[in-house]
Structure formats: structure tokens, C-alpha cells
C-alpha positions as CSV (number, residue, x, y, z in Angstrom):
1,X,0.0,0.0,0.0
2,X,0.9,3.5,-0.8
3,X,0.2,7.2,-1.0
4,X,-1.8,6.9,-4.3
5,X,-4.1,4.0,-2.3
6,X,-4.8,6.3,0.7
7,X,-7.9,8.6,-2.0
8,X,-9.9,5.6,-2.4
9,X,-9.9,4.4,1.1
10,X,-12.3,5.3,3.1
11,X,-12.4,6.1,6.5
12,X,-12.4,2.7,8.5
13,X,-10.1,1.5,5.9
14,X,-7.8,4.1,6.7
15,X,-8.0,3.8,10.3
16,X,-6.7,0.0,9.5
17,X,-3.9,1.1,7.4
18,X,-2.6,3.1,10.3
19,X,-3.1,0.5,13.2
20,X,-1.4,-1.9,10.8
21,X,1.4,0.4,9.9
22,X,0.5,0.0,5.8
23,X,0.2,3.6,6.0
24,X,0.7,7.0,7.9
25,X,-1.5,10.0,8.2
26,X,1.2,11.9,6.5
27,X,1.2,9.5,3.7
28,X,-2.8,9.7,3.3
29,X,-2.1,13.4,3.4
30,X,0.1,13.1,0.6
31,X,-2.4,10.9,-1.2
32,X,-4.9,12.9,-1.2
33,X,-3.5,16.5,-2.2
34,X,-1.5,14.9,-5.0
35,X,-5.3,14.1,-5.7
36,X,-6.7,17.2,-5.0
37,X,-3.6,19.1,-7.2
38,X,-4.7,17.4,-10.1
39,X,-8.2,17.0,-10.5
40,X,-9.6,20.0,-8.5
41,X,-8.6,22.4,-11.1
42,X,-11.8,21.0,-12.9
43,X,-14.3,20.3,-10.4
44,X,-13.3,23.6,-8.0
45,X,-14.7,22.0,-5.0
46,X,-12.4,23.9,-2.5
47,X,-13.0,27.7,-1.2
48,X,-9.6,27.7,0.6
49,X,-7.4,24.8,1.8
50,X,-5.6,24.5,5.3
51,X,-2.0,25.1,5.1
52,X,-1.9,23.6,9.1
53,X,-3.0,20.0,7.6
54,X,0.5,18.7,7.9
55,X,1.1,19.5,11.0
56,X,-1.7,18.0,12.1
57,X,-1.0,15.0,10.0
58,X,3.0,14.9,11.2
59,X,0.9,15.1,15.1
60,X,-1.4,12.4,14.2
61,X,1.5,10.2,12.7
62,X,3.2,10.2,16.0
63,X,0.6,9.3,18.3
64,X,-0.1,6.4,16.4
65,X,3.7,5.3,16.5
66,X,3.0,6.2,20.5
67,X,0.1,4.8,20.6
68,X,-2.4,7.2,21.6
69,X,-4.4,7.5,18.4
70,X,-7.9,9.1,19.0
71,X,-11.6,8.0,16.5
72,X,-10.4,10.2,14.1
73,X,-7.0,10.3,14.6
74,X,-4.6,11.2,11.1
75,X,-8.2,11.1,8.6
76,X,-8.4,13.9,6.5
77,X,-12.0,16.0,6.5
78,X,-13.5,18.5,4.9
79,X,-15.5,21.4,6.5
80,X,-18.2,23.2,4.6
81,X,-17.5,27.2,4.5
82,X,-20.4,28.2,6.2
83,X,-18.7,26.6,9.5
84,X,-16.1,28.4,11.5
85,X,-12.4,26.7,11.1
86,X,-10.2,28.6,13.8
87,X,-7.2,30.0,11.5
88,X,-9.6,30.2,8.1
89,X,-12.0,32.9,7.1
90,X,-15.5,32.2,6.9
91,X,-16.6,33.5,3.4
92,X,-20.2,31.7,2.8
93,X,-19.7,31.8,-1.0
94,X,-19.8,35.3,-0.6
95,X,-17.8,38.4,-1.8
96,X,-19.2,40.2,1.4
97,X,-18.5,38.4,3.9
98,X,-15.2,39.3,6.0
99,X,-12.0,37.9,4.4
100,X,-10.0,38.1,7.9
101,X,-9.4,34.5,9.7
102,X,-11.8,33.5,12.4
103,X,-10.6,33.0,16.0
104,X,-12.8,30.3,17.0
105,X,-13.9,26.9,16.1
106,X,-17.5,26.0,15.4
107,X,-18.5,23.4,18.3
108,X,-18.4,20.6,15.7
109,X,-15.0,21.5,14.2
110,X,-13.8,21.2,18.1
111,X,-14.9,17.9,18.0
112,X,-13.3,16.8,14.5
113,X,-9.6,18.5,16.1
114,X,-10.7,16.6,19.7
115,X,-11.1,13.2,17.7
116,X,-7.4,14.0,16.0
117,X,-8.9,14.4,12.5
118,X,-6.8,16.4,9.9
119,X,-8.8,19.2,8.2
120,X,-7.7,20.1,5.2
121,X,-9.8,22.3,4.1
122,X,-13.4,24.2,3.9
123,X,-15.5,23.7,0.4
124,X,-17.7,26.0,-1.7
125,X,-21.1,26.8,-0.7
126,X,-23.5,28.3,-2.6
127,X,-24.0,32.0,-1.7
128,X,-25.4,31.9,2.3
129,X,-26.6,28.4,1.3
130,X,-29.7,29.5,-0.7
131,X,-29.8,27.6,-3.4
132,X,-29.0,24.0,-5.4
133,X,-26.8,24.8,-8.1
134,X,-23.2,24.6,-6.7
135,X,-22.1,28.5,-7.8
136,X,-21.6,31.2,-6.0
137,X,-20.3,34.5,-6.8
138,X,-17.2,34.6,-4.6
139,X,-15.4,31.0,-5.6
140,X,-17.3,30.3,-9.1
141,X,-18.9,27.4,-10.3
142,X,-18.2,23.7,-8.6
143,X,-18.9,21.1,-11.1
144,X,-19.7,17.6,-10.7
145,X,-17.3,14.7,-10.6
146,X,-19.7,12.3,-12.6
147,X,-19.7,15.0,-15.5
148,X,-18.1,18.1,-15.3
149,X,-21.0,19.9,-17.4
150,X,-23.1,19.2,-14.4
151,X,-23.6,20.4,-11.5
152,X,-22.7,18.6,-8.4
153,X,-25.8,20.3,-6.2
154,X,-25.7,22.6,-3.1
155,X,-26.1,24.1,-1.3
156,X,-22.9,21.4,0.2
157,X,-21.6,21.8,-3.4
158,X,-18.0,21.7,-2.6
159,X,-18.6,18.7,0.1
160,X,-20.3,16.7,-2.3
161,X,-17.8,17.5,-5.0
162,X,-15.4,16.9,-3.4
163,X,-16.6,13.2,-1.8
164,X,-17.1,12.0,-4.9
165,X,-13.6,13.3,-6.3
166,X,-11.9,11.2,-3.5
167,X,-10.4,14.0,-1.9
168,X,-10.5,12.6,1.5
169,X,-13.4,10.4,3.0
170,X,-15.0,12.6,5.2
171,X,-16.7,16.0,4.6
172,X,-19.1,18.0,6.9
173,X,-21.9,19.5,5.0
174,X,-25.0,21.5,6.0
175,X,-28.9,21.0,5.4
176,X,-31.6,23.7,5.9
177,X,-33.8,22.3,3.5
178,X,-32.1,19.3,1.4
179,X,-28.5,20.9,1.4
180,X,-26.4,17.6,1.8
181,X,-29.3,15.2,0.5
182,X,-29.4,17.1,-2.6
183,X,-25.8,17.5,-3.4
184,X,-25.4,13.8,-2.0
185,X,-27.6,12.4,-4.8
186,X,-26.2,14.3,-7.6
187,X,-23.2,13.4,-7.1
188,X,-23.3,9.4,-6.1
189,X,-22.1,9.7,-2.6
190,X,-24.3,9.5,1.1
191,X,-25.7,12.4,2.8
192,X,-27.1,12.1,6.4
193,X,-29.3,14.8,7.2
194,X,-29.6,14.1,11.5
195,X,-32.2,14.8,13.6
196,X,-32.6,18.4,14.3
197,X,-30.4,19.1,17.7
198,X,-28.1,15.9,16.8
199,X,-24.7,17.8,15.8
200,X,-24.4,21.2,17.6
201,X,-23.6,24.2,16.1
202,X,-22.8,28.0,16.4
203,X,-23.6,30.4,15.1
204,X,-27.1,29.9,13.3
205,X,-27.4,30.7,9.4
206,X,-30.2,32.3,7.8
207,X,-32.1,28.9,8.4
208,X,-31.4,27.9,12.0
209,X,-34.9,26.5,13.6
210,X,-34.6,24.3,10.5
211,X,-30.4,23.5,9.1
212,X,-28.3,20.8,10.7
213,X,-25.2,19.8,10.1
214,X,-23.9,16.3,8.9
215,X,-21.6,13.9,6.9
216,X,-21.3,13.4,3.6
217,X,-19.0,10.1,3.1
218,X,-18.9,7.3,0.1
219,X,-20.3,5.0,2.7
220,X,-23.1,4.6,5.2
221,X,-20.6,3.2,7.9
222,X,-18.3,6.3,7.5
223,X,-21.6,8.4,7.7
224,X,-22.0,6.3,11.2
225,X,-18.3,6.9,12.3
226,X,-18.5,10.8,11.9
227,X,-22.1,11.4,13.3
228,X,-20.8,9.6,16.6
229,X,-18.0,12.2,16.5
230,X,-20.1,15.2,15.6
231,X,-22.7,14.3,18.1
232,X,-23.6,15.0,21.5
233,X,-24.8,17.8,23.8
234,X,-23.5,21.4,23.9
235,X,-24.7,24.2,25.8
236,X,-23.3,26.6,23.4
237,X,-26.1,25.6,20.8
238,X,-29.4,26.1,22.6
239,X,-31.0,23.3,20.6
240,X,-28.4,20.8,21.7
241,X,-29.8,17.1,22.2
242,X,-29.2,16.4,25.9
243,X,-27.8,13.3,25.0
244,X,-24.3,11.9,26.1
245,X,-22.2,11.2,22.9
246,X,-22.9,7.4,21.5
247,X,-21.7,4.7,19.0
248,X,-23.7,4.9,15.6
249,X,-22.0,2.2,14.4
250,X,-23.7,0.2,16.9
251,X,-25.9,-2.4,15.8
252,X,-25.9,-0.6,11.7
253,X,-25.3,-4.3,10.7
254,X,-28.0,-6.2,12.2
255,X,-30.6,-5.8,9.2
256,X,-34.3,-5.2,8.6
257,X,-35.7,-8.1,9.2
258,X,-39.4,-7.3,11.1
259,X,-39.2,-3.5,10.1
260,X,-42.4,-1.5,9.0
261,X,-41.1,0.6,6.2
262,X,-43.5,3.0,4.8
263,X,-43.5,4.9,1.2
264,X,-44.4,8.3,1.2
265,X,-45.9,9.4,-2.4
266,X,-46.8,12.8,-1.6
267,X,-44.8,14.8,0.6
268,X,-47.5,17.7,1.0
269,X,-47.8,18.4,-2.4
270,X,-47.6,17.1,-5.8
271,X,-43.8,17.4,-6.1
272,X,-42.3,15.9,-9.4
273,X,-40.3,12.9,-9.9
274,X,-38.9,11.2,-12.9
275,X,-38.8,7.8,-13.4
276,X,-34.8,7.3,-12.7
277,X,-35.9,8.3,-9.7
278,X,-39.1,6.3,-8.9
279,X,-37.2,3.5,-10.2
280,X,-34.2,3.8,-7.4
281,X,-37.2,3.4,-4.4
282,X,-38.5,0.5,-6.3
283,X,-34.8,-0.9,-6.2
284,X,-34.7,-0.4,-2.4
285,X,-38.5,-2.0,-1.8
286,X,-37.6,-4.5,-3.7
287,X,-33.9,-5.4,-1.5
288,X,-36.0,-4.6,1.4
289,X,-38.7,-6.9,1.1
290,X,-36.1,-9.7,0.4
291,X,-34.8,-9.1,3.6
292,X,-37.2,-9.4,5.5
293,X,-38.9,-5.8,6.0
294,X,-42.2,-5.4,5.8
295,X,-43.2,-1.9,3.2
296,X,-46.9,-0.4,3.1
297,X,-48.2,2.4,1.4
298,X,-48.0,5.7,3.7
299,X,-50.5,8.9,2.9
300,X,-50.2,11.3,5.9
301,X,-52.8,14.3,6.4
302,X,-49.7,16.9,5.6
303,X,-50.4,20.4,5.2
304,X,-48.6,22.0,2.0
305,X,-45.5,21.6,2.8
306,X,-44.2,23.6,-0.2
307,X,-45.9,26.3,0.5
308,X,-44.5,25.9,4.3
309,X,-41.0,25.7,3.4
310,X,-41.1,28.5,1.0
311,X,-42.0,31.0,3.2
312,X,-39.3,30.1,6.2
313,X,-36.8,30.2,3.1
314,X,-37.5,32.6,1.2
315,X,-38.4,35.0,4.7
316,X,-34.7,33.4,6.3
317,X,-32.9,34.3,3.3
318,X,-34.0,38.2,3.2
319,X,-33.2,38.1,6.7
320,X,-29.7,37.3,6.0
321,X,-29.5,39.7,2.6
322,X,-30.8,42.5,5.2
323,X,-27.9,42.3,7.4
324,X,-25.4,42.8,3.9
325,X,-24.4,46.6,3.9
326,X,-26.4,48.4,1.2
327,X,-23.1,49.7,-0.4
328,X,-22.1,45.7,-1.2
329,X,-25.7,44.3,-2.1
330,X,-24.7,44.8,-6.1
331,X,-21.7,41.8,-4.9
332,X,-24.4,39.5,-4.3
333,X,-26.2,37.0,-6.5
334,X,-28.6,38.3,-8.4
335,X,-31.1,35.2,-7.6
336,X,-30.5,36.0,-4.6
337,X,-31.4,39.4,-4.6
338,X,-34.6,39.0,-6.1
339,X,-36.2,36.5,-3.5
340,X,-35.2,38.6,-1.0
341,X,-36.9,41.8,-2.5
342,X,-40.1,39.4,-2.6
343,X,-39.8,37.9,1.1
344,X,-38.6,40.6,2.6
345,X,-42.1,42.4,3.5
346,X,-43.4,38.8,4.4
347,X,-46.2,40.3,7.2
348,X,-45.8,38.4,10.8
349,X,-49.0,36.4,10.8
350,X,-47.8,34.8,7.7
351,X,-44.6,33.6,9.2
352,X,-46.7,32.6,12.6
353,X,-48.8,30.5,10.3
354,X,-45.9,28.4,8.6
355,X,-44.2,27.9,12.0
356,X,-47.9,26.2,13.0
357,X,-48.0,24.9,9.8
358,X,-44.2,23.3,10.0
359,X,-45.7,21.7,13.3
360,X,-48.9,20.7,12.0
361,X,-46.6,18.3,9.2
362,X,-43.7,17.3,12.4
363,X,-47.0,15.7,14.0
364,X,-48.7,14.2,10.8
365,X,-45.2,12.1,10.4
366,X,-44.8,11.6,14.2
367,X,-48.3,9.6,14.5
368,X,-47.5,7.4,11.3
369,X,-46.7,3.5,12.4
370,X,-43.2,2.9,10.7
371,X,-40.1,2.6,11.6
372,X,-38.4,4.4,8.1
373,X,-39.6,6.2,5.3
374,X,-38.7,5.7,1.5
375,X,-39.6,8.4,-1.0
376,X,-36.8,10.3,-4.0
377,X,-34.2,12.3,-2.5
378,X,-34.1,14.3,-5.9
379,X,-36.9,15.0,-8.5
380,X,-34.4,13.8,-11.2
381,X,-30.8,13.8,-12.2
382,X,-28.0,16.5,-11.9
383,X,-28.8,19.5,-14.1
384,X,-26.2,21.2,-16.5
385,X,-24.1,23.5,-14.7
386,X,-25.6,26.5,-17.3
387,X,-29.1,25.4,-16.8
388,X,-31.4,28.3,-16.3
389,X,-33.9,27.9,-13.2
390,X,-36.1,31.0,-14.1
391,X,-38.7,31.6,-10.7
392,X,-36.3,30.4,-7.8
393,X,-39.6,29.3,-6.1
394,X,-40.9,27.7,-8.7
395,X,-37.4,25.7,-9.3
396,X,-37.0,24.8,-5.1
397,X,-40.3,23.1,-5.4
398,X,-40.0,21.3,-8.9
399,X,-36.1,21.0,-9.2
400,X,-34.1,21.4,-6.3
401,X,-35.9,20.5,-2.8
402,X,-39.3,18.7,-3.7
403,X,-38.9,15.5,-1.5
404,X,-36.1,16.8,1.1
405,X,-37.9,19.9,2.4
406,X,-40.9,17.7,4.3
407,X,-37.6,16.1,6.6
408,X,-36.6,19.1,7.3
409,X,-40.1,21.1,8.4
410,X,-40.1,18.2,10.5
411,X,-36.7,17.6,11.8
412,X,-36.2,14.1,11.4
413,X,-33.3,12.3,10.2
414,X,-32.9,11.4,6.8
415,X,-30.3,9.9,4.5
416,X,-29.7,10.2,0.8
417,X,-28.3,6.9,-1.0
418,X,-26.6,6.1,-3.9
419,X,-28.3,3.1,-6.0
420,X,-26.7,3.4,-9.7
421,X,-26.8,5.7,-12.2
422,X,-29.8,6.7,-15.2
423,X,-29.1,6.5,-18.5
424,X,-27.4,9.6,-19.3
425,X,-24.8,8.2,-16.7
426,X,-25.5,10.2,-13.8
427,X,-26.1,8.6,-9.9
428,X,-29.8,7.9,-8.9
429,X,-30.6,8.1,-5.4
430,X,-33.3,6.9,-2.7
431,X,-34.0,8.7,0.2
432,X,-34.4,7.1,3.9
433,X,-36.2,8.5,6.5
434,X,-37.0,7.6,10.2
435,X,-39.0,8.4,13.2
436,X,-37.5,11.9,14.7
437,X,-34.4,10.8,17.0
438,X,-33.9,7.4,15.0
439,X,-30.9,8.6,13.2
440,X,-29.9,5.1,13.9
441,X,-32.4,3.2,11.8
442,X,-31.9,6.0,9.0
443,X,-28.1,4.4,8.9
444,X,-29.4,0.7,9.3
445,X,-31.8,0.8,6.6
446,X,-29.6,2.2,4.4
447,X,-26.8,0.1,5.3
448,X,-28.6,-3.2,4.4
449,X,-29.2,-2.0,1.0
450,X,-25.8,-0.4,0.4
451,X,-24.6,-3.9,1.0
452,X,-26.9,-5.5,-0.8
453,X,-26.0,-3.6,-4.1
454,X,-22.3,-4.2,-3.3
């Protein structure tokens, strides 16, 4: 084994490298940005890289020769640049947004350095996370590793990218609305959206009662190693889980056999679905049922979730452009812009009765009997890089977030899968949802099918 092995490994596999001696974390580190060198150039899935990596990689090598390695300890990760990396600015995809270094970690970035993980970097966002195209107007277009002509989704454009690229095999992404089970999908890798309160973070972005953060991995058993480091109360997020930290690995092996796994048709509205898409559920029913699980037909009394989720974004979003001074608002993105002009006058009844209404769905799913959820995790395949979205509304509800916003209204966990690709070549997905607080069935269920497509 060498430094070219250490990109395709993934994160338990390089654990065993280093416990066996096959490889170092300064090797993997090698590995990898020889990787990165040559083949981000193309896909751009980077906003700025972390010239402390090998230091923390030379620090990591050592205590494994001493024996004090930590979970993480020598894997490279990725951050998402809406996080705060002590020592790297925190630019949001945005030209303005302050270009100085921040002094503080992000609670979950603590974790990462606490588990001995080697950060090498923070990728592109779109512009404050607002959209699914993976451009912004500060760091450009990020392009998809499947086909460069496409995009790789967002708002986690750069994480996503940048997991299917093999630079590294873990990467932190963020999800107010589908923003690492969109990008996960369209770009062949797995996106675990946790339970609202799961992860910890500071500070809130424009969609904090609703984003989480989360991993984006090539596999579901990575996704399980970094939840269980992410994870775990902090009083610095006032949403914070007062839960102890725990093993999601635990028991993500022991099948479906006996499960009630419901498929949801109709997320609140009529939201579209081609049949790549359609056809990746009836892959996983199919596995499922073979297994041992037992899948019904699920029809909850949702309220219009669209409409819901439409007003919290579009009404977070002007927020956020608010707060940009007036002399800088021609640096942002246009797109942008726009909705914000349109949600900013949004009256306060209006945004009392989506809050009810975001409830009024969290119930509907609470009181269904299953123990997961299959629906789409993406309307259809990746669009062209160029492709023009027209009425940003109009494109989150057909294009971008149709089947991810419902898990997010209602905070549960949910997980975006990789189960081939359509015929133009590009990955199909199915989406895996649980009970709110059973991220660990979310990573079960989709473990037994990852393994059953092999």
C-alpha cells in the first residue's frame, strides 16, 4: 500500500492502514492533495485549503507510533465554508462576507480537532446556502465529478464534489432544507441529514430552527463513524440534544428483518419525480422486502409543505440579505437578490402560520406506524451546470428540494443513498427517512441496501 491507495480508502479503511502500519497520516495526506492538485482544477470543490494540515498530520502520525491515536485520529476531513475553522476565514460563498481569519472553532469543528482528525480544508457553498446549483459569486462554479457539465448540487456543493472526487473520506456538509441530501444524490455519494439538535452548532445561518449539520462520506458506515464524532450535547447551541455522545456504528449491521417501512408518495404536495428516480425506491423496496422488511403504502394528512417551506426560506434568506451593507448588495447574486426583495415584507402572521404549519406536518409524520420512510431524495438527475432555473420558487419546489424539504419542516433524520446511475450516466438516489431521533435506523436501513448492491 501507498500514497496513491490512501484517496480511495475510506475512513475505517484508513483507520486499519494506520493501526497496521500499511500507511501513515502523512502518507494519506500526501495521497490525497497529490489528488486534489490534479483534478480539483476542474471540479473547483475547494474555497480555501488548510496550510496547518500537515502538522496535524505529522501530530497524528506520531501518536499512532506512540500509541495514543484518537476516533479520528490522522483522517483527512473537509469542512463546509459556512462553519467556522479557527485559523480560516468564513466566506459563505460570498464576496461580502469578512476575508479576515476567524478566532474560533465551530463546536463541531472542536470535536473533529478533539477526535485527531486532519482538516484540510473548507469547500464551496453556494451564496449563504440558498440555493441548489453549486455557484456562488465569490469562488465560481463547482462542477460535478460524474460530468463536469453538471452540477454537483448545493447548497454542500464543494462537500459533495469533493466526496465524490476522492479528496479525502469525510466531509461535513449542512442541510436547511435538502442541502447535503441534494448535493449527496447528484453526485453518487451518502448524505445524512440528522435529527434536528443531533450535531451542535454555532452560530445559526439564515435557516437555524430548521439547518443541521452532517456527513457526507462514500459510505453509510463512514456516515456512522462521523455522526458519533459530531454528536452529543453542547450548551453553546441552545437546541443541543441532551444526549451523552454514543456509538452509531452500533448495531448498523443487524438488518431489517421485522421493520415497517412506509412509502411516502406525496410529501405535502404534488412534487415531481422522474422515473430514474421512482425507479431507485423501487430498487430499495424490492432489497428490502427480500430481507425481511415489511413496506406499506404511507399517505399522511400533511399540510402544503411547499408552501411551508417556501415562506421560512425565502423569509430566512431576506433576513440574512438584510444584514449585507447596502453599499455591497450589487456583490451579491442576483437570484438571490430577487427572493429577497419578494420575502422581505413577508407580514408576521404569515410567518406565525408556517411555524404552526411546519408543526402541524412534524405531528402528521410523528403519529405514522413505521419505523423508516422511503420516498426520492431528488426529482431527477443533476442539471447542466448553465441550466437556467427561471422563478427560484418555482425551481425549489420542482427542481431542487421537492422530496427533502418535508424532513426538514419536520426535523427528522434522513439519509440520501446512492443506487446506480440513469441513463445519461449520472447517480440515482433513494431517500431514507426515520422516526424523529432514530438517526440510527436512517443508517441501518440504508446500510442493508448499500450492501446489498455491493
Amino acid at each position: 500500500m501507498d500514497v496513491n491507495d490512501a484517496p480511495v480508502l475510506d475512513a475505517g479503511e484508513l483507520l486499519d492502514a494506520y493501526k497496521s502500519g500499511a500507511l501513515t497520516p502523512l502518507q494519506a495526506l500526501q495521497g490525497v492533495t497529490e489528488r486534489i492538485a490534479r483534478r480539483n482544477p476542474e471540479i473547483n470543490a475547494f474555497a480555501t485549503l488548510n496550510s496547518a494540515a500537515l502538522d496535524a498530520a505529522r501530530e497524528s502520525t506520531a501518536r499512532w507510533q506512540e500509541g495514543q491515536a484518537r476516533a479520528l485520529e490522522g483522517v483527512p476531513v473537509t469542512v463546509k465554508d459556512l462553519i467556522d475553522v479557527r485559523g480560516l476565514p468564513t466566506r459563505r460563498g460570498s464576496k461580502t462576507t469578512d476575508p479576515a481569519p476567524v478566532a474560533q472553532d465551530a463546536p463541531l469543528v472542536a470535536r473533529l480537532r478533539a477526535a485527531g482528525a486532519v482538516i484540510i480544508g473548507k469547500t464551496t457553498s453556494t451564496e449563504f446556502g440558498w440555493k441548489s446549483p453549486g455557484d456562488n459569486p465569490l469562488n465560481g462554479i463547482t462542477r460535478n465529478p460524474w460530468n463536469v457539465a453538471h452540477t454537483p448540487g448545493g447548497s454542500s456543493a464543494g462537500a459533495a464534489a469533493a466526496a465524490g472526487s476522492f479528496f479525502g473520506p469525510l466531509h461535513v456538509g449542512t442541510d436547511g432544507g435538502g442541502s447535503i441530501r441534494i448535493p449527496a444524490a447528484w453526485s453518487g455519494v451518502v448524505g445524512l441529514k440528522p435529527s434536528f439538535g443531533r450535531v451542535p452548532q454555532w452560530k445559526l445561518g439564515a435557516f437555524g430552527p430548521l439547518a443541521v449539520a452532517g456527513p457526507i462520506t462514500r459510505s453509510v458506515r463512514d456516515a456512522a463513524l462521523l455522526l458519533s464524532v459530531l454528536a452529543g450535547f453542547e450548551k453553546a447551541d441552545p437546541f443541543s440534544l441532551p444526549e451523552p455522545a454514543r456509538d452509531f456504528g452500533a448495531g448498523l449491521e443487524d438488518g431489517v428483518k421485522g421493520l415497517r417501512i412506509g412509502i411516502l408518495r406525496h410529501p405535502g404536495f404534488d412534487a415531481p419525480a422522474d422515473e430514474a428516480a421512482w425507479g431507485a425506491v423501487e430498487e430499495a423496496v424490492a432489497i428490502l422486502t427480500g430481507q425481511g422488511a415489511r413496506i406499506v403504502e404511507i399517505d399522511p394528512a400533511l399540510p402544503d409543505s411547499g408552501a411551508i417551506f417556501s415562506t421560512l426560506w425565502g423569509a430566512g434568506l431576506a433576513k440574512t440579505v438584510a444584514a449585507v451593507p447596502q453599499a455591497r448588495l450589487g456583490l451579491v447574486d442576483s437570484g438571490l437578490l430577487a427572493l429577497a426583495e419578494r420575502y422581505m415584507q413577508v407580514p408576521g402572521l404569515e410567518l406565525l402560520a408556517a411555524e404552526a404549519g411546519r408543526v402541524e406536518a412534524a405531528h402528521a409524520m410523528a403519529m405514522l406506524e413505521v419505523d423508516a420512510i422511503l420516498c426520492p431524495a431528488v426529482p431527477h438527475g443533476a442539471p447542466p451546470v448553465d441550466a437556467a432555473y427561471g422563478d427560484a420558487v418555482e425551481a425549489l419546489l420542482q427542481h431542487w428540494a421537492s422530496w427533502t424539504m418535508l424532513f426538514s419542516l419536520t426535523r427528522q433524520p434522513a439519509l440520501s443513498l446512492p443506487m446506480g446511475v440513469d441513463a445519461a450516466g449520472l447517480p440515482t438516489s433513494v431517500q431514507i427517512a426515520a422516526p424523529l431521533y432514530r438517526d440510527d435506523v436512517v443508517l441501518r436501513v440504508a446500510r442493508a441496501v448499500e450492501v446489498a448492491l455491493g
